[in-house]
C-alpha positions, 0 to 999 in steps of 0.5 A: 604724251601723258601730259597730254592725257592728264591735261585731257581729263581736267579738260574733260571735268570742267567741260562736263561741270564735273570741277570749276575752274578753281579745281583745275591744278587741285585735280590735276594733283590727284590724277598724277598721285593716282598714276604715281607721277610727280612731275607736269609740263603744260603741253605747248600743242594739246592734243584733241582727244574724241572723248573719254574712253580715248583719254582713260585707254591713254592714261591706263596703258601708260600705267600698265607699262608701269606696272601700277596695274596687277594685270592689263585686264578689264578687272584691273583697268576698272578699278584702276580708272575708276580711281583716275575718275574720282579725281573729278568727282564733287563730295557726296553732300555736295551732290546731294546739296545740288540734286535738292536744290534742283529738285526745288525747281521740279522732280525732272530737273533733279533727275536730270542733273543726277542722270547726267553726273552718273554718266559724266562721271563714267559710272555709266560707262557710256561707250559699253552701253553704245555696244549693246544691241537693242532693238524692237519687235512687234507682237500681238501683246505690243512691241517689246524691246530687246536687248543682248547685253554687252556692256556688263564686261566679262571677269577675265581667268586671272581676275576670277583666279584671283577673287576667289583666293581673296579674303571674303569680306563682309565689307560692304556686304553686297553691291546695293549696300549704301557702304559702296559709294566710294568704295575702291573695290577689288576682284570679287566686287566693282569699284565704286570711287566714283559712286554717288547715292541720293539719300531719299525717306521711304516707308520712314525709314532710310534709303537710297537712289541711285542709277543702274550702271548696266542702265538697260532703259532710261533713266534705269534706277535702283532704290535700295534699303539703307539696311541690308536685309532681305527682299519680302514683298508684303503690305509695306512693300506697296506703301514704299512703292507710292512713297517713292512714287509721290516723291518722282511722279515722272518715274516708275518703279517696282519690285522683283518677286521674293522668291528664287526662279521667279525673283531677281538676281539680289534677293539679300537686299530690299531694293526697287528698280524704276525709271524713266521709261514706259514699257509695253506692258503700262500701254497694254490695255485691260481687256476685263474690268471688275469691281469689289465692295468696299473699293467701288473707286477702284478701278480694276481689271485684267492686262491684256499681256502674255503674263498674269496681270492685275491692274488697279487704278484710284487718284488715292494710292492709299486705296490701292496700297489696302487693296494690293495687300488683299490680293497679295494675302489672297495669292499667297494661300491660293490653290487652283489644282485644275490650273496646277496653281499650288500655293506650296507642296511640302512646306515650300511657297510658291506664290508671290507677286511683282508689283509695278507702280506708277502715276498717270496723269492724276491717277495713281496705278498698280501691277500686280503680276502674279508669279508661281516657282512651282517644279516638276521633273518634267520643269525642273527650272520652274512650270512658269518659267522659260521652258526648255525649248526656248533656252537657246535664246533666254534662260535665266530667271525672269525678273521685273525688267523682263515682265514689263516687256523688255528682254535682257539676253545673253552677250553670247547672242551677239556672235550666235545670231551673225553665225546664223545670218551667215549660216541661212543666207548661205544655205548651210548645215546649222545642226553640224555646227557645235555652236549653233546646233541648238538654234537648229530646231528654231529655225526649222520651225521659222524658215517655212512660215516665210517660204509659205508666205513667199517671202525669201530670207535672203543675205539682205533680210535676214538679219531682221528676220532673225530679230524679229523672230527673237521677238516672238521667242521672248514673247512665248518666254512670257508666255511660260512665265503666265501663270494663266494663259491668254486663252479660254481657260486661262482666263477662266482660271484667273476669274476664279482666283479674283472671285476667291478674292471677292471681285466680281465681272464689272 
């Protein structure tokens, strides 16, 4: 039987060009290698497998029962068949040698090839991904797209037992260091045989492309410092924005803020994220135009959108780098007491920005979202972050993906929002429930509107009643994290700060 499986990954490496034909017995040697076998026997009846999740279950159970692994636990059967994968796996130069030859032809048909690779080669677990629940809700700001993560798998308690009895090691020193392409891994940090980076120049200096594992849109790709050193957003943040951007101008690309609470999960290493991907927040109208002496050919204005944001557009991304490090040199000491906007109190700073950049037609175009990490004792995970009300759906920091409209939520959401389901088709008590307690006040709140505009939630609807009302959660978390509101005042308050930058209404 395990004959069979082995036969089944060679098959599945040249059915997906991951090894030709002259690579057939020399991936077969590596794979028996890898599960300690010395011996084949061609299979005289193949079976036919459904794909690769069912060859790799196949060939990690056997070496399971043969003790190869430590422990049958998702930790293990990870670093054990990334193992098993790299068996297929082209050098990095000569990856690196087809993305060029490709990216000849154009931008897209580089991307294509090297999205494809990263999927073939299970580095994008493809069958995780299909796990995670996505959908789309309509709000006055778009239609945002969410999303509860299932596909990031969850340590079990021997592999986090053993992580931390493991010797830290400063090799490689985080997961976006250019050290981790064919890395074995281990406990504490993913296995990475099968990883493969693009070398690409960025600001003059090294750097590298590569996709998201957990890719929560398409094409979802990180650009990282060749160097480990930590994330600032300045002037030459912006430069290596359009670099990358003339480079691949079908993708966007970004850049969490620089502080903690408003900035990303990885604030040690430099790094972008980007894609191929347009999200609710590119199509969201400007809904106040301005101008500026001296960048009369920049076209700026305010985003009709739940979080703060400025708009520049020009055909010459030069302008807009000059431009942004203006606002951003202008943010960063601003103070607007009457907005409770305070650049630092007792040292600290509290003002940064997430910049998106991206090319539309021949114009180049630049986000400015203006961020603040200020706390109070009434706010003590952060005034512009998620307040606490809405917690019981999203808590943690909202970072770039999350500005620009689409919700990455808690796994724990999944079996929450199907007990709640059951809970109001049913007509029972939530607030009795330890688990869903905290969801009771949310839905008291929905519940009515629908009963006073006729409609009845009902075992049929309620499902999508309740992702539609997730949908206005996250909308209202986007409000928490604008530092003006989209009201009167708020954009008052956002006028004021462009006047102090020197824009004028247009």
């Amino acid at each position: 039987m395990i004959d069979d499986a082995i036969r089944g990954l060679v098959e599945y490496g040249l059915e997906t060009g991951l090894i030709e034909r002259e690579d057939a017995i020399y991936a077969r040697n590596q794979i028996l290698d890898v599960m300690g076998l010395s011996e084949y026997r061609e299979p005289e009846a193949p079976r036919a497998y459904a794909g690769l999740e069912e060859i790799l279950k196949e060939l990690l159970d056997d070496a399971c029962a043969r003790g190869l692994l430590e422990s049958d636990s998702v930790v293990y059967r990870d670093l054990f068949d990334t193992r098993l994968m790299n068996c297929l796996m082209p050098r990095p130069s000569e990856v690196n040698r087809e993305f060029w030859k490709r990216y000849g032809q154009s931008p897209e048909t580089a991307t294509e090839y090297y999205y494809k690779l990263s999927q073939d080669s299970d580095y994008i677990r493809r069958y995780r991904i299909k796990k995670d629940m996505k959908w789309t809700a309509d709000t006055r700001y778009g239609r945002l797209d969410i999303t509860v993560n299932l596909s990031k798998p969850e340590k079990d308690p021997k592999a986090i037992a053993a992580a931390k009895l493991a010797k830290q090691s400063g090799y490689p020193k985080c997961q976006l260091c250019m050290e981790n392409v064919g890395y074995a891994g281990r406990t504490n940090h993913p296995a990475r045989n099968n990883h493969r980076v693009i070398p690409i120049t960025v600001n003059g200096g090294e750097w590298g492309f590569q996709y998201s594992p957990y890719v929560y849109y398409n094409e979802h790709c990180i650009v990282f410092n060749g160097e480990h050193i930590p994330m600032k957003i300045e002037r030459a943040t912006f430069v290596k924005l359009f670099d990358f951007i003339r480079l691949f101008p079908h993708y966007f690309l970004g850049s969490n803020a620089d502080l903690p609470i408003v900035g990303g999960s990885i604030l040690s290493h430099d790094h972008f994220q980007g894609g191929h991907y347009t999200f609710a927040m590119a199509k969201a109208p400007i809904e106040k135009y301005f101008t500026l002496e001296g960048f009369e050919d920049v076209e700026a204005g305010i985003v009709f959108w739940p979080m703060s944001v400025l708009r520049l557009r020009c055909g010459d991304s030069d302008r807009l780098v000059e431009l942004g490090d203006k606002v951003l040199a202008a943010w960063r000491g601003y103070s607007d007491e009457s907005a409770f906007i305070f650049a630092e109190t007792d040292g600290e700073p509290h003002n940064t920005i997430t910049p998106i950049a991206r090319k539309v037609g021949d114009k180049f175009e630049l986000d400015l979202v203006l961020r603040n990490n200020l706390t109070t004792e009434e706010f003590p995970l952060g005034v512009y972050h998620p307040h606490q009300e809405l917690h019981h759906i999203k808590k943690e920091n909202i970072g770039l993906i999350e500005v620009m409209g689409l919700a990455v939520l808690p796994s724990r959401l999944k079996k929450e929002l199907a007990d709640l389901a059951d809970f109001i088709a049913e007509g029972r008590d939530i607030r009795g429930d330890r688990e869903l307690a905290k969801h009771a006040d949310w839905v008291e709140e929905f519940l009515p509107r629908y009963a006073a505009a006729g409609v009845a939630v009902t075992r049929e609807n309620v499902n999508d009643v309740l992702r539609t009302e997730v949908g206005n959660v996250f909308a209202r978390v986007l409000e928490d994290a604008g530092v003006y509101k989209c009201d009167e005042n708020g954009r008052a308050a956002f006028g004021r700060f462009l006047a102090s930058v020197g824009f004028a209404e247009a």
